[in-house]
N, C-alpha and C positions, 0 to 999 in steps of 0.2 A: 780179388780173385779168390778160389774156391782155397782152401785150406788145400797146401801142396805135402804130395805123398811122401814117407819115407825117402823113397828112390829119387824124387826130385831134391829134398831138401840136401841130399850127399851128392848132388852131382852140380847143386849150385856151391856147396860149402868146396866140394873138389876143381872147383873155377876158380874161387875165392885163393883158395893153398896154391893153386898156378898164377895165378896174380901177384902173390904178394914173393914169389919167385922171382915172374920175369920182369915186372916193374922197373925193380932197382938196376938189373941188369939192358934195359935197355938203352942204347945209345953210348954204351960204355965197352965199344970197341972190342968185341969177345973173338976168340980165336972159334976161325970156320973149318970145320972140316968135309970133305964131302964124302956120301956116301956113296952106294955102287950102283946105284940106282940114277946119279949123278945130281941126286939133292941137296941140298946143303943142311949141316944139323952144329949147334951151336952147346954148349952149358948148359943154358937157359931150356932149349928144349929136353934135353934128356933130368935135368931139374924139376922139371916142370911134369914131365910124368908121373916122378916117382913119388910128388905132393900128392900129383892126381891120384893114382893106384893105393898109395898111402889110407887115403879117406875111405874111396869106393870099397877096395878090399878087408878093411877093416869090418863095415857095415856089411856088405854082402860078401861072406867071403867062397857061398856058392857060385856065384855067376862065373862068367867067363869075362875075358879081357882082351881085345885089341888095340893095342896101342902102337904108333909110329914108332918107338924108339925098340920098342921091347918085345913086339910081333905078337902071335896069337898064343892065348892059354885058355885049356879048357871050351875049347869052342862047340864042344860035345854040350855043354850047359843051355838048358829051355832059356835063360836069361845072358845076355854078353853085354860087355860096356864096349864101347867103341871109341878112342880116342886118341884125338890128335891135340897134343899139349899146345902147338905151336904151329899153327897153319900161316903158312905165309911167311917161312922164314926168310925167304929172299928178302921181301921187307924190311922185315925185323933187321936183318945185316946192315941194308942202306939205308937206314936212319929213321925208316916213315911208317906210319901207325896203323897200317894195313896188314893187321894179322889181331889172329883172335886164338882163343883156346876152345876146342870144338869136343864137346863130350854129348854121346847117344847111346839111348839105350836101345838093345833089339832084343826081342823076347818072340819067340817061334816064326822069327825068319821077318820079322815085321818091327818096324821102328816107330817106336812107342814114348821116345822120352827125347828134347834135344833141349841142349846150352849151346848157346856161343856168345860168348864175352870175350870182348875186346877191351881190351885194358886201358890201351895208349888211345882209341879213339873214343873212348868214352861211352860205351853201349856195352848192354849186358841183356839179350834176348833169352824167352826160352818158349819150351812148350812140351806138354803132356797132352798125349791122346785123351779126347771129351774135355778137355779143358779151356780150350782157347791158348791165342800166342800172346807174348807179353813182352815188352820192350823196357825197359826202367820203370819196370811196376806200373805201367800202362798197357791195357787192353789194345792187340793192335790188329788190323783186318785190311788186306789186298783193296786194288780199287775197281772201279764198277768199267773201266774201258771198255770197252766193246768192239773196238774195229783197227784193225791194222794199223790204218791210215790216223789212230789218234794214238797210237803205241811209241811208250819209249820204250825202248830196248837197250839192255847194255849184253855184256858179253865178257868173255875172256877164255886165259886158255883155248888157241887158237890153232894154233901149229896143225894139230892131226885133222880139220876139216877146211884149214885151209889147202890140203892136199889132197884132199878126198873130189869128188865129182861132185857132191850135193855142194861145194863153194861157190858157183855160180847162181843155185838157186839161193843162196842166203843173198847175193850181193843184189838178188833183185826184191827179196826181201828188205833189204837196207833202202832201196829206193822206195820203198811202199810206209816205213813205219815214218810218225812223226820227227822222230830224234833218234840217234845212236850214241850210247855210250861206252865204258868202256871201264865200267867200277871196279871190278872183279873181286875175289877172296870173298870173306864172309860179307862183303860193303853192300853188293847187291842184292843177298838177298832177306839182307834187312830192309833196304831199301819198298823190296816187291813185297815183304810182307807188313809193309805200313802204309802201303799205298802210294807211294813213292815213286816208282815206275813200274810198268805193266807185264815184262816179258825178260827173260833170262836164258842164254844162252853160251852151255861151253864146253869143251872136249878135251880129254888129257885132266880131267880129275882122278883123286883115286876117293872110295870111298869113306874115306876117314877124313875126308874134307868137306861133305856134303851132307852125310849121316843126319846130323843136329839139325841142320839148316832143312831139310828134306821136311822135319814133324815142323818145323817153326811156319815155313810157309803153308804148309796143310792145315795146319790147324788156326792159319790166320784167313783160312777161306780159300787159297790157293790151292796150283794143282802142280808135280812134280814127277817127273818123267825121265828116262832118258830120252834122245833124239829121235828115237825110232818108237815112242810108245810105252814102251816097257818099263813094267814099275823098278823100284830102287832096289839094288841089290847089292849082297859083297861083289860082286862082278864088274858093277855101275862104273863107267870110265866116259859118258857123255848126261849132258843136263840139258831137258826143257822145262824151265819153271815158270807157271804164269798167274795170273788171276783167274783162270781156271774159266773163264769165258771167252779168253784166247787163246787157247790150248789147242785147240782141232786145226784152226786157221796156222798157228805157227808151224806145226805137224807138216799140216798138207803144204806150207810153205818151202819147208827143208827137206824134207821128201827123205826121208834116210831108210 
């Protein structure tokens, strides 16, 4: 890969300082508490930011800061980091390796820089706009699908359109694609930016979960949307993400 910028080299060395955090602390039985939001948030994640914030801040200490634990600062700032130390901490409680640390950067309203490193599952993604997506120091690019009918699909976070009206036209979407799955958190959409499966779908995120994952699949050739269209924003609370030659078809499929 091309020789990585400043701002990447701190946002991977700021995954590395949350690694070597939540590592030890996983599967070591940590007291949960919930928040009002009715999320659950652990040691390890509020640990886990203050490695992350520790680094980024140090090195940029103009930018701006979103983090899960510690909310917005400075979001007046041309540059913001965006991050969630601990995504997937339902996971992380019950024991399984489905959760990652999710750090993006946004600079004039546009998401320009993603990590997502998973520690317990063993991957460590990223991506920089013009630079391509990268998987454990491998070059990694979406797959060439083309039709519905040869699509796997996974999904998650479900609750808010399983309630909605366009749930019918997904269920007949499900009858059209080749497979359905059901990866969810950061899994899937390493998955679609390695070629892995074609199409991604899911509602009830908040943007400090998708951020990272957003530049990782675009720049691996993919395309990233919410449900209705609409590029990614702090607002973002629904995801279509595809190979970006299924993107029209999954669209006019869910109809939002």
């Amino acid at each position: 890969m091309n020789s990585p910028s400043p701002e990447l080299r701190a946002a991977l060395d700021a995954a590395r300082a949350a690694d070597a955090v939540i590592s030890p602390l996983f599967r070591s039985n940590l007291a949960v508490e919930i928040k009002a939001d009715r999320s659950p948030v652990t040691e390890a994640d509020r640990r886990a930011e203050a490695a992350i914030r520790e680094v980024l801040s140090s090195r940029f200490p103009t930018y701006g800061f979103y983090g899960e634990e510690t909310g917005q600062h400075d979001m007046q700032a041309e540059s913001i980091w965006l991050v969630d130390p601990l995504d997937g901490t339902k996971s992380f409680v019950r024991d399984t390796p489905f959760f990652s640390t999710q750090i993006a950067l946004m600079r004039g309203g546009r998401f320009v820089l993603g990590v997502s490193s998973a520690c317990a599952y063993g991957e460590l993604a990223w991506a920089e706009e013009g630079g391509g997506a990268w998987l454990d120091g491998r070059r990694i690019q979406v797959s060439s699908t083309a039709t519905l009918e040869q699509t796997i699909l996974s999904t998650g976070n479900m609750k808010t359109l399983a309630a909605a009206p366009q749930w019918a036209d997904f269920g007949r979407l499900v009858t059209r694609v080749n497979r359905l799955r059901g990866y969810g958190d950061f899994v899937h959409y390493h998955l679609l930016a390695r070629g892995a499966l074609d199409l991604v779908i899911e509602s009830d995120v908040n943007i400090l979960d998708i951020a990272a994952l957003s530049v990782i699949v675009r720049e691996a050739g993919g395309r990233f949307t919410d449900l209705s269209g609409g590029e990614i924003g702090l607002a973002t609370s629904t995801v279509l993400a595809s190979n970006g030659a299924l993107h029209e078809a999954g669209l006019q499929a869910i109809g939002f």
